[in-house]
C-alpha positions as CSV (number, residue, x, y, z in Angstrom):
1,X,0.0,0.0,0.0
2,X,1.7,3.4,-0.9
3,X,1.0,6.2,1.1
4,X,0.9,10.1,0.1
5,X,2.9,12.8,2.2
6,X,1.2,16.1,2.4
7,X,3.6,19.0,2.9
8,X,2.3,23.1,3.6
9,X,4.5,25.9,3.2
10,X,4.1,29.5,3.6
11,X,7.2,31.8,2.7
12,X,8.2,34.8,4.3
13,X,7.0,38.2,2.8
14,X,8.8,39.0,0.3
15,X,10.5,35.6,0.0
16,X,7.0,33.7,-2.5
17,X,9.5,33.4,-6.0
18,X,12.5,32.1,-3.6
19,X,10.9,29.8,-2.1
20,X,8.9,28.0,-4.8
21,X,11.8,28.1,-6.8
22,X,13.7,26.0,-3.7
23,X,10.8,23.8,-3.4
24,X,11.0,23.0,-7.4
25,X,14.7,22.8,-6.9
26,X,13.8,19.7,-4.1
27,X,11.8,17.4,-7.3
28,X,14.7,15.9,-8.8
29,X,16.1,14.2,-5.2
30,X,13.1,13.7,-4.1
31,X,12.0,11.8,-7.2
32,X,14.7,10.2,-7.5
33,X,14.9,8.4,-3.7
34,X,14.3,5.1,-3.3
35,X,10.5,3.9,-2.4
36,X,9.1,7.6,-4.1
37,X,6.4,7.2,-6.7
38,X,6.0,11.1,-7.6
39,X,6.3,14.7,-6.8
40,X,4.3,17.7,-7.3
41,X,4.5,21.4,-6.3
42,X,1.6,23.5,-6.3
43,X,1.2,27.3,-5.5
44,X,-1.9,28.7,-4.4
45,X,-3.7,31.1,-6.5
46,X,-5.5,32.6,-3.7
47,X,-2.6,33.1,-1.3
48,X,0.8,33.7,-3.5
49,X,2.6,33.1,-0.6
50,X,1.6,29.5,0.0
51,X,2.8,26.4,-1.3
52,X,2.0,22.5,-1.0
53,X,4.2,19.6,-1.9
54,X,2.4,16.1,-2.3
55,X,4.8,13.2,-2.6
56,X,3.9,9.5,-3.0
57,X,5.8,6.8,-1.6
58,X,6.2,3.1,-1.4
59,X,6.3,3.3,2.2
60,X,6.4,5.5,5.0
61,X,10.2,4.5,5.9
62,X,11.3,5.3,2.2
63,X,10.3,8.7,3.1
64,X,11.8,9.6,6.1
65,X,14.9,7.8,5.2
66,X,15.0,10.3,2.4
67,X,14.6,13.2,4.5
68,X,17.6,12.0,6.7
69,X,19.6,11.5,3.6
70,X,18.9,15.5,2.7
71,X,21.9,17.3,3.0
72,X,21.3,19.7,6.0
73,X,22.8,22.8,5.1
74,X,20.8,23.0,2.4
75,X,17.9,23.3,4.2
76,X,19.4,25.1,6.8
77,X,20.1,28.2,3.6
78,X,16.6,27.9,2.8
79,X,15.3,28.5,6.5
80,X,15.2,32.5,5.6
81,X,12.5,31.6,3.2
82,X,9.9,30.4,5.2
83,X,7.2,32.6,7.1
84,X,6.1,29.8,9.5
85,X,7.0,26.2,10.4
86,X,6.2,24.0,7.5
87,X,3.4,21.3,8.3
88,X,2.8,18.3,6.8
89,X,1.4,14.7,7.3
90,X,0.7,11.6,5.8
91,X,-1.9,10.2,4.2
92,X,-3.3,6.6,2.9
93,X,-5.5,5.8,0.0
């Protein structure tokens, strides 16, 4: 059974184009991690300065093995960019 990760973002003001262009940036290792099915970023048209990231995975474990694998100052550059803690959850269908 796969199971779908369901990730929200909101940047900081001023910071919308940054940080869906970092999000973006995330598809190709995300995709191409072992256990993920896809990945899709999505901007919302009513508030510019949110952003959701929907990943499908084989498994749970195949995700948050990739997330340990992400290199951490990478994210740690990117921390400017968002206006409030991202959320996310998973999800089965």
């Amino acid at each position: 059974m796969s199971i779908t990760r369901i990730n929200e973002f909101q940047s900081a003001e001023g910071k919308e184009d940054e940080l869906f262009d970092f999000l973006k940036s995330l598809i190709p290792y995300i995709t191409s991690s072992d256990g993920c099915l896809m990945c899709e970023v999505l901007k919302s048209d009513e508030f510019p300065n949110k952003f959701i990231v929907i990943e499908k995975w084989d498994s749970k474990e195949s995700h948050i093995k990739s997330i340990e694998a992400f290199p951490k100052d990478q994210m740690q550059n990117a921390m400017s960019l968002f206006g409030d803690t991202p959320k996310g959850g998973y999800h089965h269908t």
